[in-house]
CHARMM internal coordinates of N, CA and C (Angstrom, degrees):
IC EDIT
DIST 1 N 1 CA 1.4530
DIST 1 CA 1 C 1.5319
ANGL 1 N 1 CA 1 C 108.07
DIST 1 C 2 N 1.6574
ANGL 1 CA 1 C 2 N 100.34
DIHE 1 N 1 CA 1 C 2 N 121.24
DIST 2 N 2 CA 1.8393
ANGL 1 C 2 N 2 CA 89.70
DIHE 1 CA 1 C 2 N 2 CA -176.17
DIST 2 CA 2 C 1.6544
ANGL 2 N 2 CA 2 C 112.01
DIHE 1 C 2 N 2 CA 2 C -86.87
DIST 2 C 3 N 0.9811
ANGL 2 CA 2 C 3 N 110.33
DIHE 2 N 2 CA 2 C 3 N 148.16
DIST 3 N 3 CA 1.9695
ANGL 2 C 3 N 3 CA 130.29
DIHE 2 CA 2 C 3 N 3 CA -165.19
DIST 3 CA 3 C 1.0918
ANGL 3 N 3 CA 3 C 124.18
DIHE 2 C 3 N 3 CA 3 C -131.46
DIST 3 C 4 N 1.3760
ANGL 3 CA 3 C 4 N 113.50
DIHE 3 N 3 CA 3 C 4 N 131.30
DIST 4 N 4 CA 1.3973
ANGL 3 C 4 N 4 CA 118.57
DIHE 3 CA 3 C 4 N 4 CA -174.50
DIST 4 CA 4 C 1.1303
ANGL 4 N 4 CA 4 C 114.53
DIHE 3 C 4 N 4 CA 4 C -98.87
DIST 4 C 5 N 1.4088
ANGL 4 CA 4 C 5 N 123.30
DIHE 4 N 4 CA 4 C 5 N 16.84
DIST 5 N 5 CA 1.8093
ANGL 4 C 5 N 5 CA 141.89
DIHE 4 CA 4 C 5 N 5 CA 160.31
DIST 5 CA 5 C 1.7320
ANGL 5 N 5 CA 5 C 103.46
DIHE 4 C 5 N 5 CA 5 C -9.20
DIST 5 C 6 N 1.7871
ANGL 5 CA 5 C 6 N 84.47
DIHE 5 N 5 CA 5 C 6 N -81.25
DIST 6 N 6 CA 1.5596
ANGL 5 C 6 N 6 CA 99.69
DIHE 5 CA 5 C 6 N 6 CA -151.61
DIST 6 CA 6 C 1.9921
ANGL 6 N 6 CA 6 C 94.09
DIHE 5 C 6 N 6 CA 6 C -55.66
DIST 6 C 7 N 1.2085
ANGL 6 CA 6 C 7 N 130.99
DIHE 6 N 6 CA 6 C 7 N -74.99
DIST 7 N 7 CA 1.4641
ANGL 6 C 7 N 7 CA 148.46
DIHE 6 CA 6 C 7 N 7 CA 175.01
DIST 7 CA 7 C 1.9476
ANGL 7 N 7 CA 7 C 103.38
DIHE 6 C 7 N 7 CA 7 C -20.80
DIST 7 C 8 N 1.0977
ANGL 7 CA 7 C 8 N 99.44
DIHE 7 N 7 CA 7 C 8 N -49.42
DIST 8 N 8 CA 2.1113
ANGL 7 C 8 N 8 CA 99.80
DIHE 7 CA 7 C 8 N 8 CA 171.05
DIST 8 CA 8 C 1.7459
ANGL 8 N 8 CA 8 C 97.11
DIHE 7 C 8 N 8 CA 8 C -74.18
DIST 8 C 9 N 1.5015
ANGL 8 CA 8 C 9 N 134.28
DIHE 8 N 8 CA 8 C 9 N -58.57
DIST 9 N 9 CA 1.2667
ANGL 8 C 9 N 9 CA 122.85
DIHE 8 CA 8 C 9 N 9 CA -168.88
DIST 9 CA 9 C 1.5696
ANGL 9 N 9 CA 9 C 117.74
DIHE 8 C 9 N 9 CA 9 C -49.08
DIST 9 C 10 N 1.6447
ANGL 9 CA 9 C 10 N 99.00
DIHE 9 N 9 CA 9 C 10 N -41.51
DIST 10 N 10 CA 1.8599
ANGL 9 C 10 N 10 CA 116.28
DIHE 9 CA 9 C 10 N 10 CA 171.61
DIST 10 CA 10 C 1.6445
ANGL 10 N 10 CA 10 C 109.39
DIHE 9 C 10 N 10 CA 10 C -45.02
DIST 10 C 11 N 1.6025
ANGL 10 CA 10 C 11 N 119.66
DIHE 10 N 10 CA 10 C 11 N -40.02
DIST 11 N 11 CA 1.2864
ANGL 10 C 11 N 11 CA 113.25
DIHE 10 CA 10 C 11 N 11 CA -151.61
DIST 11 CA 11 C 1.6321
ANGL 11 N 11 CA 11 C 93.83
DIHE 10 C 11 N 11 CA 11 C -95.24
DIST 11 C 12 N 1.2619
ANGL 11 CA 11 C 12 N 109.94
DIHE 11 N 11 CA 11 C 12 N -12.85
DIST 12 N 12 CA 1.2629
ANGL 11 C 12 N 12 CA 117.69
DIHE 11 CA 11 C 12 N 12 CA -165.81
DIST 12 CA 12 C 2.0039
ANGL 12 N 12 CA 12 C 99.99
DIHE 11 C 12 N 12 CA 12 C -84.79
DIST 12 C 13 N 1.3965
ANGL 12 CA 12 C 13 N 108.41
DIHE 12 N 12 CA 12 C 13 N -13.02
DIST 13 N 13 CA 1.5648
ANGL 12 C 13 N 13 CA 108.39
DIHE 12 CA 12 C 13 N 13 CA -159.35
DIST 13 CA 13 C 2.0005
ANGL 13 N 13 CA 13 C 120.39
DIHE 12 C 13 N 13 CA 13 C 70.15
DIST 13 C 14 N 1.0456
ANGL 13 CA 13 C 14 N 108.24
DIHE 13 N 13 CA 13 C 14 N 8.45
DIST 14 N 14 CA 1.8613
ANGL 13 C 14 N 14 CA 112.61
DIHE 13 CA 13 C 14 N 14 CA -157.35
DIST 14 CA 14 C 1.7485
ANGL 14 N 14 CA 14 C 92.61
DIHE 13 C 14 N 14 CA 14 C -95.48
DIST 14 C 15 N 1.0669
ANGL 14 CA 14 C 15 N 103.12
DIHE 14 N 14 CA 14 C 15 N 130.63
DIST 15 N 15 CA 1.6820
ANGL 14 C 15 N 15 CA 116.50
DIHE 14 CA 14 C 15 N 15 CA 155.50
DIST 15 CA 15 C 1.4765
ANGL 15 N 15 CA 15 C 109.61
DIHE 14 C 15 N 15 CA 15 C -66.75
DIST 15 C 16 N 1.5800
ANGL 15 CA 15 C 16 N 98.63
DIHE 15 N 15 CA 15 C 16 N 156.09
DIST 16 N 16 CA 1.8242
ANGL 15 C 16 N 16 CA 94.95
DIHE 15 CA 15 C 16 N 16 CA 179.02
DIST 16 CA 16 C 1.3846
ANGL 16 N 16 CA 16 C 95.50
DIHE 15 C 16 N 16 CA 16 C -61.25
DIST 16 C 17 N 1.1205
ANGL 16 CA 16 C 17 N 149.77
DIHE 16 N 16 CA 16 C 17 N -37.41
DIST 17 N 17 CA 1.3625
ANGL 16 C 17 N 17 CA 128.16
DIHE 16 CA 16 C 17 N 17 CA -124.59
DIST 17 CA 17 C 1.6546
ANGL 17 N 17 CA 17 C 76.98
DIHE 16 C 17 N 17 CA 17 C -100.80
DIST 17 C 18 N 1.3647
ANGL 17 CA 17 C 18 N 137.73
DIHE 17 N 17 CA 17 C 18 N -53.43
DIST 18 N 18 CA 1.5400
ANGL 17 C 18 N 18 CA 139.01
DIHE 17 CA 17 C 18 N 18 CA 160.19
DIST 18 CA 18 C 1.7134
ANGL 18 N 18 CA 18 C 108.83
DIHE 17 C 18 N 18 CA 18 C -7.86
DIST 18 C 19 N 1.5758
ANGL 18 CA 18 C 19 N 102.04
DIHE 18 N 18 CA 18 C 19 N -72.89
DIST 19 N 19 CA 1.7063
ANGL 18 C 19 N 19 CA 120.81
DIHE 18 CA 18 C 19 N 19 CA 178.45
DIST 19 CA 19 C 1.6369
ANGL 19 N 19 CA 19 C 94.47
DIHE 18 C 19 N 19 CA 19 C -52.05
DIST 19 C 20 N 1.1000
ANGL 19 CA 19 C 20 N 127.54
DIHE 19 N 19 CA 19 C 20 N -52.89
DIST 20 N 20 CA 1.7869
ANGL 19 C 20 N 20 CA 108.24
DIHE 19 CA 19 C 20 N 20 CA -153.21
DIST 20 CA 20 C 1.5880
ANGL 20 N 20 CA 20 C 102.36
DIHE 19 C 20 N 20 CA 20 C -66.40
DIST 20 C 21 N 2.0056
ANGL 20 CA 20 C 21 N 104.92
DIHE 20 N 20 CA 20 C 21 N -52.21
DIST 21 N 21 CA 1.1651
ANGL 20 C 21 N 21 CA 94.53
DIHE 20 CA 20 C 21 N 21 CA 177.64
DIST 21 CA 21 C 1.4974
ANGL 21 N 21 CA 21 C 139.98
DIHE 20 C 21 N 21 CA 21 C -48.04
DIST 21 C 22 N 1.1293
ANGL 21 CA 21 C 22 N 113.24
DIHE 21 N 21 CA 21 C 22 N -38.37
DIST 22 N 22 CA 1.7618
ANGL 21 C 22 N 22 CA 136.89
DIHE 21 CA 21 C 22 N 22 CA 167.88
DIST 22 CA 22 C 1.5749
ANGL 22 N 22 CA 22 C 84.49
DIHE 21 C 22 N 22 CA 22 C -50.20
DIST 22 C 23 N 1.2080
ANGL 22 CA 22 C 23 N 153.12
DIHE 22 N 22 CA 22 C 23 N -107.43
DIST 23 N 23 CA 1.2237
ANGL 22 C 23 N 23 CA 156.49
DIHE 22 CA 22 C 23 N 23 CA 149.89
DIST 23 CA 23 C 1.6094
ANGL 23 N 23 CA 23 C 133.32
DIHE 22 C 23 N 23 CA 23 C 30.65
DIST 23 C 24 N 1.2220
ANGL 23 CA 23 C 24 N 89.95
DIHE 23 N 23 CA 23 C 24 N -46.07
DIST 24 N 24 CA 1.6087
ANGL 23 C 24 N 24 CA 92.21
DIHE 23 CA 23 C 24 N 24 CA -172.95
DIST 24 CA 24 C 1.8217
ANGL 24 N 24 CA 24 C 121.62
DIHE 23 C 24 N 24 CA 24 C 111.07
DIST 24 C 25 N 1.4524
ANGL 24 CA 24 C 25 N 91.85
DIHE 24 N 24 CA 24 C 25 N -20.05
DIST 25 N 25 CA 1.8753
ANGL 24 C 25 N 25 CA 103.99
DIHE 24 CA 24 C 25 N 25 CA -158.44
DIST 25 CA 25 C 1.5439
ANGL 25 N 25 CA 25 C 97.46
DIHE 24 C 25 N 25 CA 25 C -107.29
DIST 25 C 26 N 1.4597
ANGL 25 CA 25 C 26 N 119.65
DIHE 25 N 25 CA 25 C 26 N -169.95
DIST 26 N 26 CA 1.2486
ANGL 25 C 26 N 26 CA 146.96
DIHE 25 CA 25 C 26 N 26 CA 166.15
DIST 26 CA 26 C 1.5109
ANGL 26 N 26 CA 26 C 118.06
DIHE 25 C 26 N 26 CA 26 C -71.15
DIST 26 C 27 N 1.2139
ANGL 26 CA 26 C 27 N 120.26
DIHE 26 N 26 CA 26 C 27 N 165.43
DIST 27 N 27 CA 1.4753
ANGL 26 C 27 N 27 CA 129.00
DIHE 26 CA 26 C 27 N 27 CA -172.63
DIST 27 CA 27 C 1.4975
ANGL 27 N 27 CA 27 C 86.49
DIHE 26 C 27 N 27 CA 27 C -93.51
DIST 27 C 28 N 1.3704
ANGL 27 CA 27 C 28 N 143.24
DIHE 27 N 27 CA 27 C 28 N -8.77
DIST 28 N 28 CA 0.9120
ANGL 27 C 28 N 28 CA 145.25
DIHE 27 CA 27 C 28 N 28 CA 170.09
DIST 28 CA 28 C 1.3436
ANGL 28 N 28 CA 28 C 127.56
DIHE 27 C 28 N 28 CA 28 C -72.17
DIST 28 C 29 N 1.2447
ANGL 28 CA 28 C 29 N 100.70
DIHE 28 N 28 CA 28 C 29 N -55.33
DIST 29 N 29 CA 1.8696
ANGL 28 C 29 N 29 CA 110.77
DIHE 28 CA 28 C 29 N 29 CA 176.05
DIST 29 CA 29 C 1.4398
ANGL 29 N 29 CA 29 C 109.07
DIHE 28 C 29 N 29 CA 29 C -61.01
DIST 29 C 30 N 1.6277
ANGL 29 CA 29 C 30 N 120.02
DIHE 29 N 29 CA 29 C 30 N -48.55
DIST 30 N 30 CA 1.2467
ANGL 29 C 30 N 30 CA 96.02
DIHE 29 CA 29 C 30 N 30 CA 163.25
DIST 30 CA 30 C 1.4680
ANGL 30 N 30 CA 30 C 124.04
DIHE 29 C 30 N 30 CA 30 C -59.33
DIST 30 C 31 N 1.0557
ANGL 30 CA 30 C 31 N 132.48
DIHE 30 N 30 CA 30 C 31 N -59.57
DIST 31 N 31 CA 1.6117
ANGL 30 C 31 N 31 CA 127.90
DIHE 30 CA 30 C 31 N 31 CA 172.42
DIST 31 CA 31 C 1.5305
ANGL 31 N 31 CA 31 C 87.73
DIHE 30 C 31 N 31 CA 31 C -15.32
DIST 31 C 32 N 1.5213
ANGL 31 CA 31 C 32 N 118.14
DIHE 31 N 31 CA 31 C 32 N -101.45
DIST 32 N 32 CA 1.5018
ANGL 31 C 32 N 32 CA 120.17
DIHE 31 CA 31 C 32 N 32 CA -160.50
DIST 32 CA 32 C 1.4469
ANGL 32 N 32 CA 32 C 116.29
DIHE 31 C 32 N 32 CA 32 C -29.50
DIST 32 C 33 N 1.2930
ANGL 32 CA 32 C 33 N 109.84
DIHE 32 N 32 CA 32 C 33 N -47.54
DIST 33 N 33 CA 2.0250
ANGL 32 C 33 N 33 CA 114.35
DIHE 32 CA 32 C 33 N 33 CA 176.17
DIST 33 CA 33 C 1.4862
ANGL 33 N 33 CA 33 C 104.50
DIHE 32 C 33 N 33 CA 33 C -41.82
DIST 33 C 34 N 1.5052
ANGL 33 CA 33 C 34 N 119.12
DIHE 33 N 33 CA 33 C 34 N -49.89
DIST 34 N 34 CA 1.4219
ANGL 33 C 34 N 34 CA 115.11
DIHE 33 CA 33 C 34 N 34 CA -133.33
DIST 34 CA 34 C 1.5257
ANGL 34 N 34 CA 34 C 80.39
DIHE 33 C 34 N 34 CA 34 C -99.44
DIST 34 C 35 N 1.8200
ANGL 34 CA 34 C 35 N 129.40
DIHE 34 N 34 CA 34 C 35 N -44.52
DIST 35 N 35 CA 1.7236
ANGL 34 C 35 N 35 CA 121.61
DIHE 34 CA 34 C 35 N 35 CA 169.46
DIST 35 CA 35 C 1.9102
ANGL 35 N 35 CA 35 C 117.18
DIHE 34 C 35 N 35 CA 35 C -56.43
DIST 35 C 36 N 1.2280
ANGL 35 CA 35 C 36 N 114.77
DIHE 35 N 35 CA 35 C 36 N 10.07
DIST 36 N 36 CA 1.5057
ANGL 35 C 36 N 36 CA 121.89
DIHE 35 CA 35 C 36 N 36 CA -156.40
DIST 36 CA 36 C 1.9805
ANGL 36 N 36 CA 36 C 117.27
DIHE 35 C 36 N 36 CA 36 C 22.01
DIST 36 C 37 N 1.2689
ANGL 36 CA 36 C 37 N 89.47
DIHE 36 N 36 CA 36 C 37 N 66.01
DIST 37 N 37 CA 1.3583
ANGL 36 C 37 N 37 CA 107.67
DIHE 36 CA 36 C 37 N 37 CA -172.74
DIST 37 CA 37 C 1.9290
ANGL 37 N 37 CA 37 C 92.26
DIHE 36 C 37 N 37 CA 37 C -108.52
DIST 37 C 38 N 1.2362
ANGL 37 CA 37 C 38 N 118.81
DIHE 37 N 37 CA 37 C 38 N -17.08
DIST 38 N 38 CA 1.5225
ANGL 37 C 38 N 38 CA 104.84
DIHE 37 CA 37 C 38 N 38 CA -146.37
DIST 38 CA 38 C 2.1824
ANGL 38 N 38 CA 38 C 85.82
DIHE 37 C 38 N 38 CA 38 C -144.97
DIST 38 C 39 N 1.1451
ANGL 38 CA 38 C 39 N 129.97
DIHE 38 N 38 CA 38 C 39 N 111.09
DIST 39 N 39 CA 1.3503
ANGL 38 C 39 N 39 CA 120.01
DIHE 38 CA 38 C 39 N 39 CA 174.21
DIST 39 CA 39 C 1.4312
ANGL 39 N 39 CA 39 C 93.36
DIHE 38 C 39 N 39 CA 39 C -106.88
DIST 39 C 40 N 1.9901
ANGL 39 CA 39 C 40 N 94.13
DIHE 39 N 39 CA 39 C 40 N 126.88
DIST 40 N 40 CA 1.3666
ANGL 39 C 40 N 40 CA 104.29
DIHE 39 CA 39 C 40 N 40 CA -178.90
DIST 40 CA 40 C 1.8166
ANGL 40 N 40 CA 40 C 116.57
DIHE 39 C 40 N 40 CA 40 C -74.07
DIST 40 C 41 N 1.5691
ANGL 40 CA 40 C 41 N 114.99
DIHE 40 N 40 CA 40 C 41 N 166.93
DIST 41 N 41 CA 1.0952
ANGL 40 C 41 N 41 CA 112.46
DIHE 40 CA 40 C 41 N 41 CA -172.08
DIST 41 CA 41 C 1.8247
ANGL 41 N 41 CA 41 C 99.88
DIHE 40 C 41 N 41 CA 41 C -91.49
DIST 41 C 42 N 1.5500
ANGL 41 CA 41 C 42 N 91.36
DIHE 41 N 41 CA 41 C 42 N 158.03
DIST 42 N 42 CA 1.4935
ANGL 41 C 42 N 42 CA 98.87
DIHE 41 CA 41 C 42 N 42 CA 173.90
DIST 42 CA 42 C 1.3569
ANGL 42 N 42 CA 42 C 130.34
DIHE 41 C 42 N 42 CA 42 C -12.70
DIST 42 C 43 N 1.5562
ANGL 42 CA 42 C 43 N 98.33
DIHE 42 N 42 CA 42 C 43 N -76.19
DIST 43 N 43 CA 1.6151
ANGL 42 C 43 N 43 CA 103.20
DIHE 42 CA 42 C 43 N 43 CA 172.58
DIST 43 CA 43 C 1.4319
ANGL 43 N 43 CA 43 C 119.78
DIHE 42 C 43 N 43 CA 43 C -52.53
DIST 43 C 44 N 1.2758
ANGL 43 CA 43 C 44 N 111.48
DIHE 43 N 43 CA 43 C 44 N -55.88
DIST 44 N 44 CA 1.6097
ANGL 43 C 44 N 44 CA 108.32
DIHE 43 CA 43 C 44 N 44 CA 171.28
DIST 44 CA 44 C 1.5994
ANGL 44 N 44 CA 44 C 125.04
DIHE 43 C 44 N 44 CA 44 C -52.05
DIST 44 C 45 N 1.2847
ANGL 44 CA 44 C 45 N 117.82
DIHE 44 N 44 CA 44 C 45 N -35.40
DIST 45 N 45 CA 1.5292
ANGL 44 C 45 N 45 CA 121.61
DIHE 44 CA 44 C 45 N 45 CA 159.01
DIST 45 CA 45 C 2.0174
ANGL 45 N 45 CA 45 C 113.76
DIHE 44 C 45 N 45 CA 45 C -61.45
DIST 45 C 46 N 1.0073
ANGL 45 CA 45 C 46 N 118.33
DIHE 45 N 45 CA 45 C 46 N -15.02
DIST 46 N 46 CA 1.1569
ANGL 45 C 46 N 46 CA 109.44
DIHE 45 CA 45 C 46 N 46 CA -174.28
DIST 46 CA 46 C 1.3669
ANGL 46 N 46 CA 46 C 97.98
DIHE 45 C 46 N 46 CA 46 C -122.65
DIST 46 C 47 N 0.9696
ANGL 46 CA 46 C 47 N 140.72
DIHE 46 N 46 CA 46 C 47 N 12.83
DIST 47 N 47 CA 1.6569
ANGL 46 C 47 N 47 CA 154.48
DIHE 46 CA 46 C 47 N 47 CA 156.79
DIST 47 CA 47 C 1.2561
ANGL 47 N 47 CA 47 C 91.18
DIHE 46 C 47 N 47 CA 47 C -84.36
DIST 47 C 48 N 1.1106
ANGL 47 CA 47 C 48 N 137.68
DIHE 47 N 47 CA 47 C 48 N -91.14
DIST 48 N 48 CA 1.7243
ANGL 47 C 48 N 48 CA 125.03
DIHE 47 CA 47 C 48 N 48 CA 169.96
DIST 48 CA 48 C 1.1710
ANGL 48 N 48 CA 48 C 131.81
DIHE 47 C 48 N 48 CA 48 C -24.67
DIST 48 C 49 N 1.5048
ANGL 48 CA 48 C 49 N 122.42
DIHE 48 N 48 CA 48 C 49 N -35.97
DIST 49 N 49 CA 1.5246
ANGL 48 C 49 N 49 CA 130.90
DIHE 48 CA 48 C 49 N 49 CA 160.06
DIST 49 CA 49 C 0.9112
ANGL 49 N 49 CA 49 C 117.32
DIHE 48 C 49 N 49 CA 49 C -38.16
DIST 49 C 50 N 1.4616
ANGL 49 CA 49 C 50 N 117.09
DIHE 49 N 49 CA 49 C 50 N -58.67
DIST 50 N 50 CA 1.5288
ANGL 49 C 50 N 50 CA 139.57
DIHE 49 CA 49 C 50 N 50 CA 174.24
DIST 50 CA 50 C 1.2686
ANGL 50 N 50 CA 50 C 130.57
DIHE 49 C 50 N 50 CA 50 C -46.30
DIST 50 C 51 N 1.9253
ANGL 50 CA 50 C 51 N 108.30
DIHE 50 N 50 CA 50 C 51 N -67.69
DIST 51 N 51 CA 1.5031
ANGL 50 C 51 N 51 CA 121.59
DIHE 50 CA 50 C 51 N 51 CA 158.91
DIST 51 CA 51 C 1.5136
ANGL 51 N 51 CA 51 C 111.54
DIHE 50 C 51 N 51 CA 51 C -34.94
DIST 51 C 52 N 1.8752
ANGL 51 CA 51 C 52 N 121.08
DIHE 51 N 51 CA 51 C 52 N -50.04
DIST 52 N 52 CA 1.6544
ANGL 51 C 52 N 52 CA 111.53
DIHE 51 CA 51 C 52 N 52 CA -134.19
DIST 52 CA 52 C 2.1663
ANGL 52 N 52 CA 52 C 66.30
DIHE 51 C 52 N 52 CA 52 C -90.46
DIST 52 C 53 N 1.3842
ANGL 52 CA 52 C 53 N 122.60
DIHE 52 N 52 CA 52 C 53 N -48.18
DIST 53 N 53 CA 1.3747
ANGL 52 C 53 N 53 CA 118.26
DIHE 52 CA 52 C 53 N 53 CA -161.41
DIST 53 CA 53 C 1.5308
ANGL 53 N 53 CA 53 C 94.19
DIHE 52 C 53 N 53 CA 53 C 93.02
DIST 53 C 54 N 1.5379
ANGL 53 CA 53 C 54 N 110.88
DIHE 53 N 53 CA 53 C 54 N 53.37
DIST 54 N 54 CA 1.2736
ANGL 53 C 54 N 54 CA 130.90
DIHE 53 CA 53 C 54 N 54 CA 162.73
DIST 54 CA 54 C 1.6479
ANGL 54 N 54 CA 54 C 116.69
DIHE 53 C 54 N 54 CA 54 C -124.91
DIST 54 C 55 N 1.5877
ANGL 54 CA 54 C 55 N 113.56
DIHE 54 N 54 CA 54 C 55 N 170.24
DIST 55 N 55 CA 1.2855
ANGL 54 C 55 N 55 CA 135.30
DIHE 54 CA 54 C 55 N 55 CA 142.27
DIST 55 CA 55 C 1.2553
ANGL 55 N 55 CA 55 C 111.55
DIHE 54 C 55 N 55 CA 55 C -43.54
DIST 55 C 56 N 1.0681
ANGL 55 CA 55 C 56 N 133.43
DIHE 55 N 55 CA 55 C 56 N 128.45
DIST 56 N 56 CA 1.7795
ANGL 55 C 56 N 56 CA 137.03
DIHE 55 CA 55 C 56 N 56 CA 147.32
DIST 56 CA 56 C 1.6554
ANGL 56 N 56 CA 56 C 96.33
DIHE 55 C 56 N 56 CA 56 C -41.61
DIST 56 C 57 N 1.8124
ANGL 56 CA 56 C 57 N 125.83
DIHE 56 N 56 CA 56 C 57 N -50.14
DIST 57 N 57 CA 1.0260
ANGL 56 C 57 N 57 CA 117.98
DIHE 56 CA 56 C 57 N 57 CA -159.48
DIST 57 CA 57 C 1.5622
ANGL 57 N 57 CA 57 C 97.41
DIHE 56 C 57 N 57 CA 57 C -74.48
DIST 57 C 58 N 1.1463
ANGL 57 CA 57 C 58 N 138.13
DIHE 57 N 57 CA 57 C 58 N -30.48
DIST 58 N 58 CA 1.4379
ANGL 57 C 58 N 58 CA 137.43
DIHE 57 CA 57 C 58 N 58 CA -142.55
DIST 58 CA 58 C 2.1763
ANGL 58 N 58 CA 58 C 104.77
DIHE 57 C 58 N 58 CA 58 C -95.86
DIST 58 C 59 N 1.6837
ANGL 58 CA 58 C 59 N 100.64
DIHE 58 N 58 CA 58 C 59 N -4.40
DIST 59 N 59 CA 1.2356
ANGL 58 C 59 N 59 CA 134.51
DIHE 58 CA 58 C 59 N 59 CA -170.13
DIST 59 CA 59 C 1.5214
ANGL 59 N 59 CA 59 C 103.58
DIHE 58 C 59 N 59 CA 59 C -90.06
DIST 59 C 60 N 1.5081
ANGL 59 CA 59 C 60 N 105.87
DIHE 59 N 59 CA 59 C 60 N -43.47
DIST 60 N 60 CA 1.5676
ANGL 59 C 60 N 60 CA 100.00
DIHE 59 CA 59 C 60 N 60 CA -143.66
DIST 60 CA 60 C 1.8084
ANGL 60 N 60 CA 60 C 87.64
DIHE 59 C 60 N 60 CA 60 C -152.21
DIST 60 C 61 N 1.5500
ANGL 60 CA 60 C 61 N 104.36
DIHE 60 N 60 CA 60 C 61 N 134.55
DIST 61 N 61 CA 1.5021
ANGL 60 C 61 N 61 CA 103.31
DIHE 60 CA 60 C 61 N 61 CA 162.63
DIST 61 CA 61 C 1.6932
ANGL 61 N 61 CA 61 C 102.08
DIHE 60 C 61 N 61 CA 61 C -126.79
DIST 61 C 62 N 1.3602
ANGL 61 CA 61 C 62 N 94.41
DIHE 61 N 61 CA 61 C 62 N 173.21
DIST 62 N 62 CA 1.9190
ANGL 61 C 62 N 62 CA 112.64
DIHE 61 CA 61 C 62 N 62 CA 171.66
DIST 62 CA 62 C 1.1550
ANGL 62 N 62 CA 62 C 112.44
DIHE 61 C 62 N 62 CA 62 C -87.02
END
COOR INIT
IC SEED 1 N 1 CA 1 C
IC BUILD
């Protein structure tokens, strides 16, 4: 699933490990989100919705 993770964290100035904590997760899961190695679950996609003050859709395509 391609993601606009890493490109919103950039505008934000935040290190992954910044993003996970805000998050709940690992400096890892973001890594995997932002390499599309790892598709986050629901809640965690809409926990980001929230943080960036986005769409889930405007986040993430198929």
């Amino acid at each position: 699933m391609k993601s606009r993770v890493r490109e919103l964290r950039l505008e934000h100035n935040w290190s992954q490990a910044e993003l996970g904590e805000k998050l709940g997760v690992s400096r890892q899961t973001v890594n995997a989100i932002e390499t599309e190695k790892y598709d986050p679950s629901l809640p965690l996609a809409f926990k980001l919705g929230r943080l960036f003050k986005k769409r889930v859709e405007d986040i993430f395509e198929a």
